[in-house]
N, C-alpha and C positions, 0 to 999 in steps of 0.2 A: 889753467887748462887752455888750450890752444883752442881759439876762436875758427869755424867752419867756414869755410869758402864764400858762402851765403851771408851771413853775417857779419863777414869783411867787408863785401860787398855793397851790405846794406848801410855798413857804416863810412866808406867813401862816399856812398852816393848821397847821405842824408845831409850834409852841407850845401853839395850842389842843390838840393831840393829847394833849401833856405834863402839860396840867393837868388833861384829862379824866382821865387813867391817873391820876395823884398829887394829886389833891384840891386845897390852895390849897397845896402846896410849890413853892419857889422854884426852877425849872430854872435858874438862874445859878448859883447857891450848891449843885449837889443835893450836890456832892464833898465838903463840910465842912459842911453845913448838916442836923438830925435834921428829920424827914419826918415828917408823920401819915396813910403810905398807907390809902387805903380802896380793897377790891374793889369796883369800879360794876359789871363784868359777872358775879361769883359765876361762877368759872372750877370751881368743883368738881373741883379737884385737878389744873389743867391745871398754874399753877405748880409746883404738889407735885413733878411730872416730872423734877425737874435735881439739878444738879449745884452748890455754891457757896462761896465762898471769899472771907475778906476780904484785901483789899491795899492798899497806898497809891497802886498803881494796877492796875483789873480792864481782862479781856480777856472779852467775851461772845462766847459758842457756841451754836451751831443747829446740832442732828442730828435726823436723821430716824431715832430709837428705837423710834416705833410709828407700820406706814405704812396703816393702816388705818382711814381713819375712821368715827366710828359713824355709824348711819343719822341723817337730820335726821329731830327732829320733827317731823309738818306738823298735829297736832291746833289748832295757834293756838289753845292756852287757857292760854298763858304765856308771856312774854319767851324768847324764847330764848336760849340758853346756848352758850357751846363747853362739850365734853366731852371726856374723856380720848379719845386713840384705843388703836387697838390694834393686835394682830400686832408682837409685839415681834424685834425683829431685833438677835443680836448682833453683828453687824461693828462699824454705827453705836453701840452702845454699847462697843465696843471704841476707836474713834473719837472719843468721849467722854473716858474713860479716858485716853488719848493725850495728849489737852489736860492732863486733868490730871499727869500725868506728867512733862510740858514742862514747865508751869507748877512745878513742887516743884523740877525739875532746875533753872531758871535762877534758882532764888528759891538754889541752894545750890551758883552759882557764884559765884568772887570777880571773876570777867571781865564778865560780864555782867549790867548794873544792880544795881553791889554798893551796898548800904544802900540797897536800893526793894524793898518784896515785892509781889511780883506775886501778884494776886488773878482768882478766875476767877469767871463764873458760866453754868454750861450749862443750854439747854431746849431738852427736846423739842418741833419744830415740828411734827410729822407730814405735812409734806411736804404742805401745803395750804395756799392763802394766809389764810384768817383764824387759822389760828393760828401762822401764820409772822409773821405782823403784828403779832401778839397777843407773839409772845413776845419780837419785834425791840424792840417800843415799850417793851415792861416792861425790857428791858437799859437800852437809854439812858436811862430815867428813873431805872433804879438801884433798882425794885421787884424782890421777889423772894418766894417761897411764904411766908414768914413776915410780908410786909411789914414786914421790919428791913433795911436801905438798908445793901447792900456798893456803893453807892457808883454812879453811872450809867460804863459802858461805854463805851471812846475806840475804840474798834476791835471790829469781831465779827468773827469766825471762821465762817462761812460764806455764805451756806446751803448745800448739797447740789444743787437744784436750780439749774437754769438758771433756767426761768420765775421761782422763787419770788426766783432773785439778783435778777433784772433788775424785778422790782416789788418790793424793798424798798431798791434803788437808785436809781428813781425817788423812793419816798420820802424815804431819807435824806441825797440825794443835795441838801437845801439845808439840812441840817444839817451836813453835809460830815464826816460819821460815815465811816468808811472799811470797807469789806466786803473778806477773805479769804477768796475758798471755795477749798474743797479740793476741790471734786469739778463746779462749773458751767462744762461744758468750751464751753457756744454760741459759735461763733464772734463773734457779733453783739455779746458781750461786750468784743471787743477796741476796741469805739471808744471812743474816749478823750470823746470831746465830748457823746457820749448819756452813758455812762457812766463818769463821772471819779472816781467815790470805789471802784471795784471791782479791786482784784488778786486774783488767784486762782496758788493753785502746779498750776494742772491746766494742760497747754497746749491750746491751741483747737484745739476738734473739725475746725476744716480738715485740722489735718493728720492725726487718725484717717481722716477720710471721703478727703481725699486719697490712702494707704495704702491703701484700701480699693479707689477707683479705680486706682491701681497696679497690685495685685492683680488686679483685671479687667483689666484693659490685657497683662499680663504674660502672663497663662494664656489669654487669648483669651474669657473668660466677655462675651460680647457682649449674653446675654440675661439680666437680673439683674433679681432682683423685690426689695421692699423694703419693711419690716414697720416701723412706727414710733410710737412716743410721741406721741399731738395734743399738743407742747407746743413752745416753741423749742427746746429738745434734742433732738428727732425731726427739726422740720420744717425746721429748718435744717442740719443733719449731713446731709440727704435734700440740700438745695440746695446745700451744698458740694462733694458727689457728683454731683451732673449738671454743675456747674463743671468739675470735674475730668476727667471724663469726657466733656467735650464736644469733640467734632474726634474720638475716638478709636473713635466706632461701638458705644458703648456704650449701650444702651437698659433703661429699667426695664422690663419685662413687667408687672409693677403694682406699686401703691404703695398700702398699706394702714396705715390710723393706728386706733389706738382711745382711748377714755378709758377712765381707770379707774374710774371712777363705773358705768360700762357693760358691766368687764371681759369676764365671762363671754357676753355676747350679740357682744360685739365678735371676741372669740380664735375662735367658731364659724366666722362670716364669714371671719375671715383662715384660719384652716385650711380651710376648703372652697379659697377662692383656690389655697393653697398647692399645695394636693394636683389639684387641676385644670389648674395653669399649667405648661408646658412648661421652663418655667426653673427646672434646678437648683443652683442657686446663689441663693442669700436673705441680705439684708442687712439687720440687724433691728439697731436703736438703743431700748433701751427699760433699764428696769429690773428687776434680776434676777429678781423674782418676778414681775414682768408675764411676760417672757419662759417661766417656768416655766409659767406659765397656758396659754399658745400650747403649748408644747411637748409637756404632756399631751393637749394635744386631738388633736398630731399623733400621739403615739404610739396613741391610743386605736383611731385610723384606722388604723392601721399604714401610716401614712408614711414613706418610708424612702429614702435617695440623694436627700438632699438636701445640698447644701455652704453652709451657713452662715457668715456672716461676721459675728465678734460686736462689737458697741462694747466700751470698756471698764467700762461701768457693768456688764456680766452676763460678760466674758470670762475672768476667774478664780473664781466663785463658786462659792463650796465647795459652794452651798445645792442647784446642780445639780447638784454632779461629783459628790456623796452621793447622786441619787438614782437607786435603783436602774430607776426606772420609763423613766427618760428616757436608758439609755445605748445604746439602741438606736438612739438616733434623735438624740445627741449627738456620738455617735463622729467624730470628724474637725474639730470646729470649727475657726476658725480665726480667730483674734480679735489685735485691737489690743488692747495692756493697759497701766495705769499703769507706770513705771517700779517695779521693788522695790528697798528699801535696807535693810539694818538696824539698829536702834535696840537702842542696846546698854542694857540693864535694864527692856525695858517688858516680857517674860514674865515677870519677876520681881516686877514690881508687879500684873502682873493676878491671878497665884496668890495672890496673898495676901490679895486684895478676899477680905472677908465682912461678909455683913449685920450683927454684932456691933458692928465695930468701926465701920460707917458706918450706922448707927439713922437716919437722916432720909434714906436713898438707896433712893427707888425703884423707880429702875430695875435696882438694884440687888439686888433683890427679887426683882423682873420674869427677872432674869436667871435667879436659884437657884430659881424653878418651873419653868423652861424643862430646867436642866441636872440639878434634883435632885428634879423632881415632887413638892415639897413646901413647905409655906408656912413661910418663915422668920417666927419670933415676935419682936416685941420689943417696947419698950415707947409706940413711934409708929407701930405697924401693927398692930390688931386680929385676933383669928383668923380664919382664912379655916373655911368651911365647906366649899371644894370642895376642898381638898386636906386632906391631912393636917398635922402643924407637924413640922419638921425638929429633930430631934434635935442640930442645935449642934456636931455634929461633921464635917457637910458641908465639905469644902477643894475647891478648883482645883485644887491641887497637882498631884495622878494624874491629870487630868481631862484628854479629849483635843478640843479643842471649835472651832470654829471661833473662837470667842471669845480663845479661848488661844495660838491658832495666830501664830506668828510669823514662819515660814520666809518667805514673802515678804509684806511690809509697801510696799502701795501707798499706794490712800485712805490708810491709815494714817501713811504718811510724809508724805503732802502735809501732815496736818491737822499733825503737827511740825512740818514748816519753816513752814508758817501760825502757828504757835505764836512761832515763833523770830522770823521777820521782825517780826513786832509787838513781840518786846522789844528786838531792835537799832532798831526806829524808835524809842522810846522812850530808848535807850541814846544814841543819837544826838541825841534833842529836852533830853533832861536834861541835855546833856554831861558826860557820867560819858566818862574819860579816865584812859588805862594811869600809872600812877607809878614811881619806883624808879630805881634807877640798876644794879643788881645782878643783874637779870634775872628780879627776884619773881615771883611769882603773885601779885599785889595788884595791884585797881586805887584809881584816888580815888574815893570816894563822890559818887556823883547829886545834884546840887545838890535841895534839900527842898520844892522849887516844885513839888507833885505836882499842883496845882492846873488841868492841862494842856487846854488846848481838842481837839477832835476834827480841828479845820480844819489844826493845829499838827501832829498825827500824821501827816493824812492827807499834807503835803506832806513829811514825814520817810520814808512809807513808798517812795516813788519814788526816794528815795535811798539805798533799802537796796541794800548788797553784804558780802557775808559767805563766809565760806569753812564749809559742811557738814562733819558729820565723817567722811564718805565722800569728805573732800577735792574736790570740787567747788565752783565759784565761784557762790554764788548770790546773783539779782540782777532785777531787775523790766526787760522790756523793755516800755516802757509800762504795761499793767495785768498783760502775762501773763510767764511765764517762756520758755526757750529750750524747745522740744517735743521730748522725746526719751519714747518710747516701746518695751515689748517686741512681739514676735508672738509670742503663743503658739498652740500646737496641743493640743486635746484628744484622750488616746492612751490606750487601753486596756490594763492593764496584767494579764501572766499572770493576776493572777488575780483577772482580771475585772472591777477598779473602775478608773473613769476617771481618770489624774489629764493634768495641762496640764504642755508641756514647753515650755521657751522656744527658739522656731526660726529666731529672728532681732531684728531691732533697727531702730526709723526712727529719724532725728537729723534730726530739720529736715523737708525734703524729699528726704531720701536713705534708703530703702530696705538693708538686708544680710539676705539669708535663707540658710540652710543647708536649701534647698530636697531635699537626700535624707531628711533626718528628718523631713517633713512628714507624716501620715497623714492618707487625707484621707476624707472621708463613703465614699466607693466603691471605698475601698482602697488599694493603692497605684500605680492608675492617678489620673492629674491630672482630676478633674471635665469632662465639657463641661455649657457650657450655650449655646445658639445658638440662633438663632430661624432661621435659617437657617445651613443648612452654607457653612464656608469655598470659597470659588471658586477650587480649584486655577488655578495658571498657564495659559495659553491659554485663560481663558475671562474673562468681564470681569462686574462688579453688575452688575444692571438693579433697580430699587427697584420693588417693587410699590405698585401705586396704593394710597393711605389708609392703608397702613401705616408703621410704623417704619422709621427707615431701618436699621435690622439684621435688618430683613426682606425677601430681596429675591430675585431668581431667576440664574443663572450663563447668562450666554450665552456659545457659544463665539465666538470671535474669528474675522472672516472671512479671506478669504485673504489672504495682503499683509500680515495685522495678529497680532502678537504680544500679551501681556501674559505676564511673567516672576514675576510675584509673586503669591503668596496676596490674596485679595480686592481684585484690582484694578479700579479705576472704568472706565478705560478701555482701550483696546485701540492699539498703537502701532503706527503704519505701519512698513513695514522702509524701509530706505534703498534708493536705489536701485541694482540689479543687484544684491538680496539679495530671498530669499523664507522665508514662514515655514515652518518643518517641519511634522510631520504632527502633532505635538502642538500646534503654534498657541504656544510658549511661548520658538523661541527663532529668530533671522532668521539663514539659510544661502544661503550664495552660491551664484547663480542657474547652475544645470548649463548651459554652452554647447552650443549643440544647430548643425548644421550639418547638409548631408547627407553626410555622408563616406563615401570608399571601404568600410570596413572593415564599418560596419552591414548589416543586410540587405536594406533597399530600395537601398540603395547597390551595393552586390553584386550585385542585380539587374539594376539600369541596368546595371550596367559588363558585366555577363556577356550583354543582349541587343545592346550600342552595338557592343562586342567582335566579335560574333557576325556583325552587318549588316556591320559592318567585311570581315570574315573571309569571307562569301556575297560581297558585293560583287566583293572581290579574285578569290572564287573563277570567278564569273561572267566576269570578266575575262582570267584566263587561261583560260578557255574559248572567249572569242572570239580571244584572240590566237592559241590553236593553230588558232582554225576562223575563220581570219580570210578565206582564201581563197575558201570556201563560198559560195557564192549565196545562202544566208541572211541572214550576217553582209552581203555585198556590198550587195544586195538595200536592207536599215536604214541606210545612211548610216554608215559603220562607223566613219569619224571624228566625229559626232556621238553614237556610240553610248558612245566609249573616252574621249569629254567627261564623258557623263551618269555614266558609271561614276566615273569621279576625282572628278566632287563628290557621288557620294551617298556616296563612301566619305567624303569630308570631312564629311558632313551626321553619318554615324552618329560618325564621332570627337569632331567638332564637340562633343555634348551631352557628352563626358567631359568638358570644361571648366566644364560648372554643378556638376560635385560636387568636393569637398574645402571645406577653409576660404577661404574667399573674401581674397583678396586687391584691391590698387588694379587690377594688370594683368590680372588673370583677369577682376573686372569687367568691365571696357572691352573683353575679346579674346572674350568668349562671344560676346556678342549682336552683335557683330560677324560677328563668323565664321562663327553661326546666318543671319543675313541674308544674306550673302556667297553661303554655302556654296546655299542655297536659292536662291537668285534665279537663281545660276548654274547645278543641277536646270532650274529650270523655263525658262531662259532655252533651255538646249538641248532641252528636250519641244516648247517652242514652236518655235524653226526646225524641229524633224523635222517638225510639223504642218505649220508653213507650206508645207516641202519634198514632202510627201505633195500638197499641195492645188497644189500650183505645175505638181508633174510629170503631175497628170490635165489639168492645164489645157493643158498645153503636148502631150499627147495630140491635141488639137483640130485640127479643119482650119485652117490660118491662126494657129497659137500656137509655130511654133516659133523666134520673136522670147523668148518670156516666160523660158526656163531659162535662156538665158543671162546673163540679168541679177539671178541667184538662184544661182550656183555657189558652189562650194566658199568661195571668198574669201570671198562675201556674207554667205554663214551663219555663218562664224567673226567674221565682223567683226558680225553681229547680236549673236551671244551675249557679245560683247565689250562691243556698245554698253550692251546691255540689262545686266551686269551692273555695269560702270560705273557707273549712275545708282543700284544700292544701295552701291556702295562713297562716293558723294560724299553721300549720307545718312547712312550712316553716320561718314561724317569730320565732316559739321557736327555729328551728335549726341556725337560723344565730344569734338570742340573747343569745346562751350558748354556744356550739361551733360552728363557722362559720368557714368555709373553708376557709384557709390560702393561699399565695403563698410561694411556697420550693423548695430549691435549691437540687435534690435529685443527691445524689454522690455516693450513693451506688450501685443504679441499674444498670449502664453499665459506666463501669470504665474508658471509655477514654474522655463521656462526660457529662456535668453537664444539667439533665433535669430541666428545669422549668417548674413546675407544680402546680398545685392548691391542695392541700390535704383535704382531706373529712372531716375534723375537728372532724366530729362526724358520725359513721357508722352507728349508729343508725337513727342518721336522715336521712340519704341518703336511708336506705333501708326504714323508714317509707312511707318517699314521693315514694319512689319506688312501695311501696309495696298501698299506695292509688291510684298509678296510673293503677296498676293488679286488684286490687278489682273493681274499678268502670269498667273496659276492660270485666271483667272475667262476672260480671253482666249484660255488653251491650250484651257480646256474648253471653249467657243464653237466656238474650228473644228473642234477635233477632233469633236465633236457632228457639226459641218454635212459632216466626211469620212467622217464613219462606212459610210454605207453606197457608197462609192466599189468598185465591180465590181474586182476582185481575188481572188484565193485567201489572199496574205496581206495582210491590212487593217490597219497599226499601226495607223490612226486610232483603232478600235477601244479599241485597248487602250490607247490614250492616254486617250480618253474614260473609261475605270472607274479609270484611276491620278488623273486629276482628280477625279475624283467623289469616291473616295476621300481625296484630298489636302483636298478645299474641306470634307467633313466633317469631318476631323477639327482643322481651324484653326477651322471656326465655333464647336463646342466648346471648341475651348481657352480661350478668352477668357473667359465664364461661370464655367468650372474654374478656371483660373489668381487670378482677381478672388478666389474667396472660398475656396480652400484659405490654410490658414496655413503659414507657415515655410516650413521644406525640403518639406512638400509642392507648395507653388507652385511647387519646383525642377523636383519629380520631376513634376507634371502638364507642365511645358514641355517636360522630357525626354519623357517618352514621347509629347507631340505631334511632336517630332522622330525620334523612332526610329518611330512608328507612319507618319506618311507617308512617310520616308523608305524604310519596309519595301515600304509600299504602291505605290510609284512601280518600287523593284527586281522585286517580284513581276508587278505586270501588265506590265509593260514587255518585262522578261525574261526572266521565267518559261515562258511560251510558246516563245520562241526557244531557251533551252535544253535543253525539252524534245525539238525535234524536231531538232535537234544531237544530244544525246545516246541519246534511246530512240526516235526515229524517224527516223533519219537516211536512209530511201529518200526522203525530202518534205525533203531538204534537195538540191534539184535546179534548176534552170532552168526544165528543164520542167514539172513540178510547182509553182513558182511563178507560172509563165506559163499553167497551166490547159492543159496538153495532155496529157495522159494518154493511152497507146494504149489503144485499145479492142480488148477481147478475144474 
């Protein structure tokens, strides 16, 4: 593949680099070849800073031992210079240590590269890139603070930082020098094709920020702000987290970076954010002491119930859990942290470190003002004037130091097996190979070709596999290792100092927590953090306009529509003949709703239908005992014991629209309403006709007319007339007959059972036969009204139609827009209502003077002859 513009570039330029650092020494030869280094930049003690060791092959190291750089000149009245930095830190020089510790171990095993001594040379880079650059360039040329050549470096061992990996792997990367860090977790790390000389023992921060996203996802933290390093270790750990988090309604509340150049104006900023923003829950990817920086500002505020979620660069750091200022506002963290393992003899070589026995270390130095507030003397470190000089009897030994601390070895263990992997590539590129037949502890000796190119390592170090002495298989999957991490939680201990408990474990992308031992910022309830409250069931999101989508409003679900689940989008129709409950949250079958007997409107009908039933009858054996009577005689009594038998059928009639509807009860109601009515009014109409016949035949010259209107005729009218609704009725139930229907539409929480009209036309024909013969009785009976007599039915025919025609023009209007079984019961009572009204005017009169005035039930009395007294 054709190398990029860039990378041309970098690889002319990387020689010239070589001779600028090393004057006219030969970079082919530097391994066997004596050098005459000169300083070009007068580093003023920056080399001074390390660590170094001759071997027949060196491994260089980058730690970040002092993270504080000094201010720049800006008088421009000299060259400027790198300067030592400061703020010395002991983990990283713990971390130092380590190397060399690994470095003595493998030089004093027979297993691994026996007859090759492994050589080291560490410097502090201060975690900035001119002197990460500064100190990378001086390893591979093989310069060192003395300018005496332990040899140029086939492999380094870090850097610390992401940014500072990924710019000295752009530049070494066409020298094909091979970089280990122990602690450059950027995911952007794992590309193999940007960057191919980079393995690291840290696994890629996907899967802390993943974890993290987890986290949120698990506990419901939907509104989560986020504090970070301006570097790829911040700004990309942030975009692995919104990866992760996306589809799952997690939102940052804000996102806030600083530099460290601008610490203190920058941490103001984010704590005002903090302490202002709704979101309790913070996810802050920085370095330990940046973090502390943040953290006092919060407690200064007295900020308090907040849930922090730490990266692993500040998640176990002793430098916090020690302070007593920040436990107020520490309490509950809960953080992703390196794997711990331990390294069996490395607290037994750090007690024993003193500036005696190592006169040219120091940071070593650095260390014993830190831990013993006095200036170690010796004869390559002049006396300090701001301390006092240490008495020489200063140890480790008793000493309880972060430095010393061993109980869990993260960073620490990475930069081992970083140590290690480099000498099995080695072990491997030499072939140095087991001997024996006996089961020795010997191996054969490393062939004497130390002479080894970097390009040589770096494709050895891809085929490391080796077994740790925590018995684990370890092994490069591309640049990075397999990701296993702790969770730990920061937990107040009786008395009163913080320390971190381990409360679970990732492996991969698989999460284990022992979620009762968690404590969390706000006790031992689980944090909220929300931008909006969860949307209980029966209500559904609605997203408010320009905001987040985890900020949104709860509407309840309408009728018909369920949602069963915390924050759901939408709202789900029920099925059909199911409706939702009154919580909206879960779909119930639709109550059957009929008019039945047993209800109260139901109970009603039946106790007035009963009733008209029961007068009718009664009415009737009234005429039958006063059948004789001249009253009874008088009405046409065989039309009278007609009317009677169908209004008693008219009021029974309506007991057939209530109960559960059935195919027959269908079809027999509205029949039998038609029938029963037509045959009513069919006999009101002969009476009329017969009233109007017998004035006529009164006349001079009419006594031709009654004969041709007797008894036969009027029975054979009301025959004819009622025929023509029963042959209406037989075509409407023989084409479309009236169905039972389950109606689900009309009123949505219950299912009516009803009868449907099958065919509208038929219902309004028989309707409308039953208005036509009404509308006819009431025309004559109108034009007999005033016919001379004492007793006048025309009369009272005329207020039972009037009666009758008003309450059919109303029905129709009522029936149209009542729902359900009211449509039943508005039909019922227009059948019991005029059927009342036809019994009353009709007969109510006649039984009156039957019963309570029975002198006016006479002949003469009817005939208007009264004596006069």
């Amino acid at each position: 593949m054709a190398s990029s513009p860039s990378v041309l570039l970098l690889q002319a330029s990387a020689p010239l680099l070589l001779l600028w650092l090393c004057g006219d020494a030969v970079v082919a030869d530097m391994a066997e070849q004596e050098q005459s280094c000169v300083r070009w930049d007068e580093p003023e003690g920056v080399d001074d800073r390390g660590l170094s060791q001759d071997g027949d092959v060196v491994i260089g190291g980058l730690f970040v031992v002092h993270n504080q750089p000094p201010s720049p000149d800006l008088s421009f009245t000299r060259k400027p210079v790198l300067k030592p930095c400061f703020g010395f830190q002991k983990e990283p020089y713990r971390w130092a240590q380590t190397m060399v510790f690994a470095v003595d171990e493998i030089n004093r095993s027979p297993h691994l590269l026996p007859g090759v001594r492994l050589g080291y040379q560490i410097l502090d880079n201060c975690s900035r890139y001119p002197w990460s650059v500064r100190a990378a360039m001086s390893l591979i040329s093989g310069g060192n603070h003395s300018c005496e050549s332990t040899g140029p470096v086939r492999v380094i061992v870090g850097d610390a930082s992401s940014t500072q990996t990924i710019m000295l792997s752009r530049i070494l990367s066409p020298l094909q020098v091979p970089l280990i860090s122990y602690q450059a977790s950027c995911a952007c790390l794992s590309n193999r094709l940007e960057f191919p000389n980079v393995f690291r023992t840290i696994p890629s921060d996907v899967y802390q920020a993943w974890t993290m996203a987890h986290l949120a996802e698990h506990y419901g933290w939907t509104w989560v702000g986020a504090v970070v390093v301006n570097n790829d270790y911040g700004l990309l750990a942030v975009q692995a987290f919104r990866e992760r988090a996306q589809g799952s309604g997690i939102c940052l509340a804000f996102f806030e970076t600083f530099d460290r150049e601008t610490l203190a104006q920058d941490m103001e900023r984010i704590a005002t954010t903090v302490q202002t923003s709704s979101a309790r829950v913070v996810l802050v990817f920085a370095w330990y002491t940046d973090v502390g920086a943040l953290l006092l500002e919060l407690a200064s505020r007295n900020v308090t119930g907040r849930q922090f979620l730490a990266s692993e660069a500040w998640s176990t750091s002793s430098y916090l859990l020690n302070d007593p200022a920040l436990r107020t506002i520490t309490s509950g963290v809960l953080g992703v942290a390196i794997r711990s393992a331990p390294i069996p003899g490395l607290e037994a070589h750090l007690r024993k470190l003193h500036p005696s026995q190592h006169p040219r270390d120091a940071l070593l130095r650095d260390l014993w003002r830190e831990e013993f507030g006095c200036e170690p003397v010796s004869a390559s470190s002049p006396d300090s004037l701001s301390l006092p000089p240490c008495s020489g009897t200063e140890s480790l030994e008793g000493v309880q130091s972060t430095f010393t601390d061993t109980a869990y070895l993260r960073v620490t263990y990475n930069v081992y097996l970083a140590v290690y992997a480099a000498a099995h590539a080695f072990h491997s590129l030499l072939e140095c190979s087991p001997v024996g037949d006996s089961g020795m502890n010997r191996s054969q000796p490393c062939s004497s070709q130390y002479n080894i190119s970097a390009a040589e390592v770096l494709q050895h170090l891809g085929q490391v596999n080796f077994t740790t002495q925590i018995e684990e298989n370890f092994f490069f999957q591309g640049g990075d290792i397999p990701a296993v991490y702790d969770l730990v939680n920061w937990q107040a201990t009786p008395g009163g100092v913080l320390k971190y408990s381990t409360v679970g474990r990732v492996e991969g992308s698989k999460l284990h927590m022992e979620e009762s031992a968690i404590w969390w910022a706000t006790g031992s309830q689980v944090p909220v953090s929300v931008c909006s409250e969860p949307c209980p069931p029966g209500t559904r999101k609605a997203r408010r306009k320009g905001e987040p989508i985890c900020c949104f409003d709860c509407l309840p679900c309408a009728d018909g529509e369920i949602s069963n689940k915390t924050d759901s989008l939408t709202c789900l129709r029920c099925p059909l003949e199911f409706w939702s409950n009154d919580q909206k949250n879960m779909c119930v079958p639709l109550m059957v709703e009929f008019l039945s007997f047993t209800d109260a409107m139901g109970i009603t009908l039946t106790t007035v239908a009963v009733s008209g039933a029961v007068m009718t009858a009664a009415v009737a054996v009234v005429f039958v005992y006063n059948r004789h009577t001249p009253i009874v005689k008088a009405n046409n009594s065989e039309l009278s014991f007609m009317l009677l038998m169908s209004l008693k059928l008219c009021f029974l009639c309506s007991l057939l629209f209530m109960g559960q509807p059935t195919d027959w009860s269908c079809r027999i109601q509205q029949a039998a309403f038609g029938i029963s009515f037509v045959l009513s009014i069919s006999c009101i109409l002969v009476k009329t006709i017969v009233v109007l016949v017998v004035f006529q035949s009164a006349r001079p010259g009419s006594d031709s007319v009654m004969k041709w209107f007797g008894p036969g005729q009027q029975r054979g009218s009301v025959l004819l007339f009622t025929c023509v609704q029963v042959v209406i009725c037989a075509v409407w139930l023989s084409i479309t007959p009236p169905q039972p229907h389950r109606n689900v539409g009309l009123k949505g929480s219950k299912i009516i059972l009803e009868c449907t009209l099958g065919s509208v036309e038929g219902f309004a024909t028989l309707l409308g036969y039953i208005g036509l013969l009404a509308a006819i009785c009431f025309m004559l009976a109108f034009l007999a009204r005033k016919l001379p007599d004492n007793f006048n039915e025309a009369k009272f025919i005329t207020f039972s139609m009037l009666i009758f025609c008003a309450v059919w023009i109303t029905f129709v209007p009522a029936y149209v827009s009542s729902p359900g079984k009211y449509a039943i019961a508005v039909e019922i009572f227009a059948i019991l209502s005029s059927s009342f009204g036809l019994l009353l005017c009709i007969f109510a009169p006649k039984c009156f003077i039957i019963l309570i005035q029975p002198h006016k039930n006479t002949k003469k009395f009817l005939m208007g002859k009264t004596e006069k007294t």
